[in-house]
C-alpha positions as CSV (number, residue, x, y, z in Angstrom):
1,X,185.4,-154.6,-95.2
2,X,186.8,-151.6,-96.9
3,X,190.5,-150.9,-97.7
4,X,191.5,-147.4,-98.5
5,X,195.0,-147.2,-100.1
6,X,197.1,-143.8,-100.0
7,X,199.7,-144.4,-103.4
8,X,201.3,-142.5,-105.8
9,X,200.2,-144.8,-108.7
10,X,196.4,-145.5,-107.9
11,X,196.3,-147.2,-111.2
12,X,198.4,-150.3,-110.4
13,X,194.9,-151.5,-108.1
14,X,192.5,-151.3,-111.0
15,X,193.3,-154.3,-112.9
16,X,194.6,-156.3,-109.8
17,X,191.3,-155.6,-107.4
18,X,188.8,-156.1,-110.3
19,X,189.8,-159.5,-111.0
20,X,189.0,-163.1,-109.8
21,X,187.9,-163.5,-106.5
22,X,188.4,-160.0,-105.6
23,X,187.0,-158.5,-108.6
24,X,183.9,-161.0,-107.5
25,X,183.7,-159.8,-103.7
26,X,184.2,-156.4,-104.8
27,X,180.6,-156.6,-107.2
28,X,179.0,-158.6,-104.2
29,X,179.4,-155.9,-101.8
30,X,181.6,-157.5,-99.6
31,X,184.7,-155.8,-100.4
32,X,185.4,-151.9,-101.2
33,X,188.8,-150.7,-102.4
34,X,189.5,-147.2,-103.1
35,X,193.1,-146.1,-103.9
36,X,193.4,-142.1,-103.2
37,X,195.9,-140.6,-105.2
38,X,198.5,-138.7,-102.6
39,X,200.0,-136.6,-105.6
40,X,196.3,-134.7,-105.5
41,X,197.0,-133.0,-102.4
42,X,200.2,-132.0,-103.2
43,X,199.2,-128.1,-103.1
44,X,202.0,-127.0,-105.7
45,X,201.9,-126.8,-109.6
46,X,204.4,-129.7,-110.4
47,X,202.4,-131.9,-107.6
48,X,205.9,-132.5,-105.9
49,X,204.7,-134.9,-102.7
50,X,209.3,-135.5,-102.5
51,X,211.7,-133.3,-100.9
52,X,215.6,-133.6,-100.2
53,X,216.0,-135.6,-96.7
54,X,217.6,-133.4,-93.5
55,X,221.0,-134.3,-92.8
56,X,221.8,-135.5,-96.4
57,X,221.8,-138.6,-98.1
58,X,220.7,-140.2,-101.1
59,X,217.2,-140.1,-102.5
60,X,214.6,-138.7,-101.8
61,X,211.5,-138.5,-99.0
62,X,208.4,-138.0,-99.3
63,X,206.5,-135.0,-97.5
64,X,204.5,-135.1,-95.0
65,X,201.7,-132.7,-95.4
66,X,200.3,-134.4,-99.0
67,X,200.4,-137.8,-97.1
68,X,198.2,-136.5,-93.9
69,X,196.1,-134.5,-96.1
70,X,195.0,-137.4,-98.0
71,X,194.6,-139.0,-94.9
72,X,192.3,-136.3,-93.5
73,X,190.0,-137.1,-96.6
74,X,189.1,-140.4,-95.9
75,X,188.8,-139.9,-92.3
76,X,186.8,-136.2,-92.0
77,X,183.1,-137.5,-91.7
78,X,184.0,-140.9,-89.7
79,X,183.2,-140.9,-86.1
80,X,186.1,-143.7,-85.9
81,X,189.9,-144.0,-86.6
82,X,190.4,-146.5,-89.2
83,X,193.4,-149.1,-88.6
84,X,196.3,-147.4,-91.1
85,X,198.9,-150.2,-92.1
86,X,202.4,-148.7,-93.7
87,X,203.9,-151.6,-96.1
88,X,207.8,-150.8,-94.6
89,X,210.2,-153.6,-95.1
90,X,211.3,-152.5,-91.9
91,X,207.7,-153.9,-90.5
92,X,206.8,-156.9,-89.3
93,X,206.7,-159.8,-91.6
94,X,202.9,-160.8,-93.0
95,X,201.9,-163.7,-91.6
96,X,198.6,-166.2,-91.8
97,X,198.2,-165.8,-88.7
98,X,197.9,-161.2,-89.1
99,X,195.9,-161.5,-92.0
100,X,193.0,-163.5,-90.3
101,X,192.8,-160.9,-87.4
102,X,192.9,-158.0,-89.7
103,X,190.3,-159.8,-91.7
104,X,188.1,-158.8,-88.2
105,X,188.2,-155.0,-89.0
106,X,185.8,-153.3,-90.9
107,X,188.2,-150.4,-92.3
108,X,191.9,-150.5,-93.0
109,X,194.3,-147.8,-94.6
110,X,196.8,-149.0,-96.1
111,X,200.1,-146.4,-96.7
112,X,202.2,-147.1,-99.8
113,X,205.5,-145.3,-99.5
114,X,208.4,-144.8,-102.5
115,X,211.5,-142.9,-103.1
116,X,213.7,-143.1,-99.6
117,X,210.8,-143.3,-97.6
118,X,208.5,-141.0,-95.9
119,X,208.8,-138.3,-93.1
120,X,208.6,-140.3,-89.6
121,X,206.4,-137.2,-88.2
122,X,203.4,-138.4,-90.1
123,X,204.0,-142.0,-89.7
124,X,204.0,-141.4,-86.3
125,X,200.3,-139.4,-86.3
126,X,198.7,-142.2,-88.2
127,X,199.9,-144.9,-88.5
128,X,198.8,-148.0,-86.1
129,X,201.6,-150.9,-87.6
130,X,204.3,-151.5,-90.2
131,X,203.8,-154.9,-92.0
132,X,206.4,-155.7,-94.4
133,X,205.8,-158.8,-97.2
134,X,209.2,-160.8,-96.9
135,X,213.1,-159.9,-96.5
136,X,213.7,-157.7,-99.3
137,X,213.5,-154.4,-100.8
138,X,210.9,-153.4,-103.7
139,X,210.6,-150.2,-105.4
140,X,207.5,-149.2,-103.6
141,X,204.7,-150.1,-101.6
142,X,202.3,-150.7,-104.2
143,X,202.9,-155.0,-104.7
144,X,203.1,-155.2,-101.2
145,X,199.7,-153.6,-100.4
146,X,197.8,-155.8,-103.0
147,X,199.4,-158.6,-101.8
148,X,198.0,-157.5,-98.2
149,X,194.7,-156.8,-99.9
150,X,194.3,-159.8,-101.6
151,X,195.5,-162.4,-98.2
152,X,193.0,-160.4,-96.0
153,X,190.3,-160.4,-98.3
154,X,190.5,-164.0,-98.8
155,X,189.4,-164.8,-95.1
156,X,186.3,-162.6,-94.9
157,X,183.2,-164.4,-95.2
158,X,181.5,-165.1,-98.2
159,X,184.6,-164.0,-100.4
160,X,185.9,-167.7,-101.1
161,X,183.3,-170.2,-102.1
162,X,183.2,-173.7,-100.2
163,X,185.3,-175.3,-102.9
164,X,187.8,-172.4,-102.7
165,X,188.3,-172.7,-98.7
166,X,191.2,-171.7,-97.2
167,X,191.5,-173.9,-94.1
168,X,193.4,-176.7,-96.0
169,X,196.0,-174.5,-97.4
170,X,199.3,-173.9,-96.4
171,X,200.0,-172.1,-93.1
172,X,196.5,-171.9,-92.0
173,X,197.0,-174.6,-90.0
174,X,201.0,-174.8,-88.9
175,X,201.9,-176.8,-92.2
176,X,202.6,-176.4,-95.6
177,X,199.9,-177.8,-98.0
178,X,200.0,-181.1,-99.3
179,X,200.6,-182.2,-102.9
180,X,197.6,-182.0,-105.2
181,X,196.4,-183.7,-108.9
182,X,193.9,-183.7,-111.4
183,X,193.2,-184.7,-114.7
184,X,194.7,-187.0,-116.6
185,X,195.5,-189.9,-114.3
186,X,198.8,-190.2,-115.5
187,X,201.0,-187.5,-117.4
188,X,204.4,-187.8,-119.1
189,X,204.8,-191.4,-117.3
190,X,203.8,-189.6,-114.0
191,X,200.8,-191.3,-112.1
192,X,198.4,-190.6,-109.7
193,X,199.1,-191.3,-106.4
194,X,196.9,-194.9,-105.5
195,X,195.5,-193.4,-102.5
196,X,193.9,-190.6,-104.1
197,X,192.6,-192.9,-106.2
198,X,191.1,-195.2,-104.0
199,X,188.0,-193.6,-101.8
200,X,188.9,-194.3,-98.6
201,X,188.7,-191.1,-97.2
202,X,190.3,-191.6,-94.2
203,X,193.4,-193.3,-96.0
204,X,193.6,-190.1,-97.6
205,X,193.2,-187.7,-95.1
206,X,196.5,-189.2,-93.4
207,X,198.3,-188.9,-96.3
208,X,198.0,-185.7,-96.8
209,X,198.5,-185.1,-93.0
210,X,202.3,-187.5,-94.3
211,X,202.7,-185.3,-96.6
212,X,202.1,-181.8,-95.7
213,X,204.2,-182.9,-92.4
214,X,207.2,-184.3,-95.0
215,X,207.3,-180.7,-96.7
216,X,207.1,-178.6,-94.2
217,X,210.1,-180.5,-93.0
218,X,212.0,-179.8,-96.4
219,X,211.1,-176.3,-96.8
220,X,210.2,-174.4,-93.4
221,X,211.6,-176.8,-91.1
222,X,211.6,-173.5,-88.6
223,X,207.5,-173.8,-88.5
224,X,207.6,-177.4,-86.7
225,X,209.6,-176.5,-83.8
């Protein structure tokens, strides 16, 4: 899988992608990241990718002829369109469910926009989907990317180790995770449940189905019905 990220702050990936599991995948060969800096196709002296938006308003948009350009550089020897993802919160929300079949593609753009936004013109030339992170506005597109990086990643094969699966964990499966413990038995007058302690597997097993069942009930009661 390779992700290719168009930004105006290709620094914020370095530390992120080159740690823990990713940082791992990425020295495997599994995983590629490359973050293209948009700013160096700007073709002006003050590398100005912004302009004032038509019909007024506040803020500003970004341009664009730096954003296709960019584009054009990770795309000019490929015999294929790569999927391009924009991180709007106008998208659609990121889900579990998005993350596993974009973890089936082998190369995904990934758009990062700032300011007021970016000129529709080129967001209608290359871009395939919107995918926003939540309900709320952040200052760019950068957080939101590696949190799309970093969900998508986590389903390819060979990325997690056995012990680091992800088909127990919360929304994989319709529910929220259950509760989990480890060392020490017992903490500030806090125990263990029994059942965890006890080796009967399948005891177990139902109560975590009771349990994840019983939270997803408190907290997303809108992903039972």
């Amino acid at each position: 899988m390779k992700f290719d990220v168009l930004t105006l702050f290709p620094k914020m990936f370095d530390d992120v992608l080159s740690e823990s599991i990713l940082g791992r995948a990425k020295e495997k060969g599994i995983i590629e990241y490359n973050a293209i800096n948009i700013r160096d196709f700007a073709n002006n002296k003050h590398n100005r990718v912004d302009d004032y938006p038509y019909g007024g308003g506040r803020g500003m948009v970004m341009q664009a002829p730096p954003i296709y350009d960019a584009y054009k550089s990770i795309t000019k020897d490929l015999n294929y369109k790569p999927h391009v993802i924009y991180m709007s919160p106008k998208g659609s929300v990121l889900s579990q469910k998005k993350a596993i079949e974009l973890s089936k593609m082998e190369h995904i753009v990934i758009l990062c926009g700032h300011y007021e936004g970016i000129d529709q013109r080129v967001l209608d030339k290359i871009v395939d989907e919107e995918i926003s992170i939540g309900d709320y506005v952040l200052t760019g597109g950068e957080l939101p990317a590696m949190v799309l990086i970093d969900t998508v990643s986590r389903m390819i094969d060979g990325v997690l180790s056995n012990e680091e699966s992800f088909t127990d964990e919360s929304h994989f499966n319709g529910l929220l995770e259950y509760p989990q413990y480890t060392r020490p038995p017992e903490f500030e007058g806090e125990k263990v449940p029994d059942v965890l302690l006890s080796g009967n597997h399948a005891l177990i097993k139902k109560w975590r189905e009771e349990k994840s069942i019983e939270i997803t009930k408190k907290n997303r009661p809108d992903m039972l019905k």
